[in-house]
Structure formats: C-alpha cells, structure tokens
N, C-alpha and C positions, 0 to 999 in steps of 0.2 A: 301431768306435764312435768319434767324432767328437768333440774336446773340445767342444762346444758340448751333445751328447744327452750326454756324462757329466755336466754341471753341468743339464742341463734341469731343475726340478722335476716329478717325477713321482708326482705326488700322483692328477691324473685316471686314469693308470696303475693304479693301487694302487687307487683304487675302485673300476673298472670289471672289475678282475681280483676283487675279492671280494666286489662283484653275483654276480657269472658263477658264480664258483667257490665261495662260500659260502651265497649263498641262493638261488641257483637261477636267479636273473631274468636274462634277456635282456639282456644288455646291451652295445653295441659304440662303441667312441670312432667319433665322428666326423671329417670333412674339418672344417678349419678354417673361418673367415672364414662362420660362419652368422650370423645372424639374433641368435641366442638367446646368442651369447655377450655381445652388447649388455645383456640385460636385466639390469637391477639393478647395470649393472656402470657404475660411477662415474670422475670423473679420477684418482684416485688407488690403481685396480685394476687388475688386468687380467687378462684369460681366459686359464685355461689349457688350456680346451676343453669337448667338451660330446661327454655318454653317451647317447646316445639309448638307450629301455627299449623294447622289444615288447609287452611286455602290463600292463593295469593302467589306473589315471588319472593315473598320474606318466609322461610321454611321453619326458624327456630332465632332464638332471640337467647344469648347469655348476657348474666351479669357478672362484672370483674369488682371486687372490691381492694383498695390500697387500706391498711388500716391504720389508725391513727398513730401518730407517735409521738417522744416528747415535742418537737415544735408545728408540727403540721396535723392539721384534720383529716377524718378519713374520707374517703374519694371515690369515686364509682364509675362505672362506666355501662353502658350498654349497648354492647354487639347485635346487630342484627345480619341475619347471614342469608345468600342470597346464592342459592345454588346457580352452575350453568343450566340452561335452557333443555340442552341436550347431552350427553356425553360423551363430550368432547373435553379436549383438553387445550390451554391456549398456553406459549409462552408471556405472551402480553403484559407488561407491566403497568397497574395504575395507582398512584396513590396521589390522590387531591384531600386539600381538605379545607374549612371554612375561614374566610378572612372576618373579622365582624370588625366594623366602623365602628368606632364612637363618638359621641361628641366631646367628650374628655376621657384621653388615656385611662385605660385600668376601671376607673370609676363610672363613667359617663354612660350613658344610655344607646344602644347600638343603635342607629340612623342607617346603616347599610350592612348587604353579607354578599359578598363574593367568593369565590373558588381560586385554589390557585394549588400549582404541583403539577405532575404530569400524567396526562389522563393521555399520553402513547397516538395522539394524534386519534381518538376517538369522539372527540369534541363534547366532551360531558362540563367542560369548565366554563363555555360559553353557553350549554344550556343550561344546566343547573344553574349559571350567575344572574340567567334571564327569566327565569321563574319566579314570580312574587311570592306564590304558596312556600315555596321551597326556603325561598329568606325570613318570612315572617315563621317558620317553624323552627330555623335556624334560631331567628333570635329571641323565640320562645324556651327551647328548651337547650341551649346550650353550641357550643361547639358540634361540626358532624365532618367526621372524616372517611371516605371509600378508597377500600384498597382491595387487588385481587390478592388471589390468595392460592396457592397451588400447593399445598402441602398437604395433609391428611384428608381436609377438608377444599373441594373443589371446584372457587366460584368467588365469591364478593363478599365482604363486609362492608355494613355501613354501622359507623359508632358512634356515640353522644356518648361526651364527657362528662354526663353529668345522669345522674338517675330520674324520671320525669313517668309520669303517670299520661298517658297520651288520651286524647279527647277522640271522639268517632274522624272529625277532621284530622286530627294532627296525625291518625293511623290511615285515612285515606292520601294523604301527604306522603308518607315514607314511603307504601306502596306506589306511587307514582314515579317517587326517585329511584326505586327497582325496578318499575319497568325504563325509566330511561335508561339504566344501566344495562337492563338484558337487551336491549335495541340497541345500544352505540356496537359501531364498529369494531371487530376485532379482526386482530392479525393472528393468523395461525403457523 
C-alpha cells in the first residue's frame, strides 16, 4: 500500500462495503471521472467517487468532500441520484429541503423535521412533512435536501449533509422518499 491510498479518504469505501454487507443492496464503487460526480458538486468539494446500486430508484450514490481548513472541519455530503422513470425530459423545478426543530437553537435535540422550498406545486412538501419514517431518518442522519436536476445528469438528487452508514431501515427509508419523488406530479 502506497503512502498516497494510506491517507486516501475512504469514506466511499466504507459505504459501499455496508450497502453490500449490511443491508443487502447491490452496490459497487465505480471507475472514476463519470458524469455524476459533477453533480451537486461545487468549487469548493470534490468527489470521492460514486456507488452505482442495482436495484431500486436510487441508481448510484456520490460522495462530496469540503476539506478542512485553518478554522473549519472537513465536511461531507452524500448524493443520492434518482434517474427519471422514463425518458423523458421535464422543465419542472424543485428544490425542498429539511427544516429540523429543536428544543434549543444550534444545540438542542431535534423534536420535529419539516420540508420547505418549492416542490413546483407537486406536493412532495406536505407528504414528505407527513411521514414519520421520513422525519425520524431526517433526524437520525442529518439534514436532506431534493432538487431536480437537468443538466448532464437527468432526474433527482436527494442529499445528506452529513456522511452516515445507513441501517437495512434507514435504506428502506430513502428508497421510499424515491419513490414519492418518482410518483409526484410533474409538468412537462
């Protein structure tokens, strides 16, 4: 092993090994340099690769890393990408994303998670807001924000600001908020 793969972060590692190994799903790192590590991915991130998934409506999964600097920690994220259905192409705009309660500002223990932004009159803000599963995984693994996506890549993300090792539930979770996404209404 190579001083360069002992400092690699290996975080995409680590998820793709406990898809596999803990909840069952299909899941294999891919070749670099695709498409999709693009998405959502800003000047100031950068990819550390991408899981493509076998079965479901979550198709492939990247992770964005921000890395630390003099006064901030390093930071993560993880995309999950959720192709259209069919192909087809939408103008549609939505980007919602998670409100979390606390009982005290910043500090405090989240007590509630709602949605809010504009899901374009597709009513994903009042179902997502009305799903218990969907809030208690909310305030398990972090923030979650869906936005479409029309540019290289074409169809939905949904993302956690935060890196999280998902349980057989919290992956039968996330595929659930895929399928509400591919069943809301769209304008074409």
């Amino acid at each position: 092993m190579g001083m360069k793969e002992k400092f690699r972060d290996k975080s995409i590692d680590e998820l793709a090994w406990t898809l596999t190994n803990l909840t069952g799903v299909k899941a294999q790192i891919s070749e670099r340099e695709r498409l999709e590590e693009k998405v959502e991915n800003s000047w100031y991130q950068r990819s550390l690769g991408v899981i493509d998934i076998t079965d479901g409506p979550v198709k492939w999964i990247s992770i964005l890393k921000k890395d630390r600097s003099q006064h901030s920690p390093p930071k993560w994220w993880v995309v999950m990408g959720i192709p259209f259905a069919e192909d087809t192409t939408t103008d549609q705009k939505i980007s919602i994303k998670t409100v979390r309660k606390k009982t005290f500002p910043v500090f405090g223990k989240v007590v509630d998670v709602t949605w809010k932004g504009d899901d374009n009159v597709s009513g994903l803000i009042n179902t997502l807001s009305q799903d218990t599963p969907t809030k208690e995984l909310s305030k398990k693994i972090g923030n979650l924000e869906i936005k479409s996506q029309s540019g290289g890549f074409q169809g939905w993300t949904l993302t956690s600001d935060k890196r999280f090792a998902p349980t057989s539930k919290d992956w039968e979770v996330i595929q659930s908020i895929a399928n509400y996404i591919l069943s809301a209404p769209r304008t074409f």
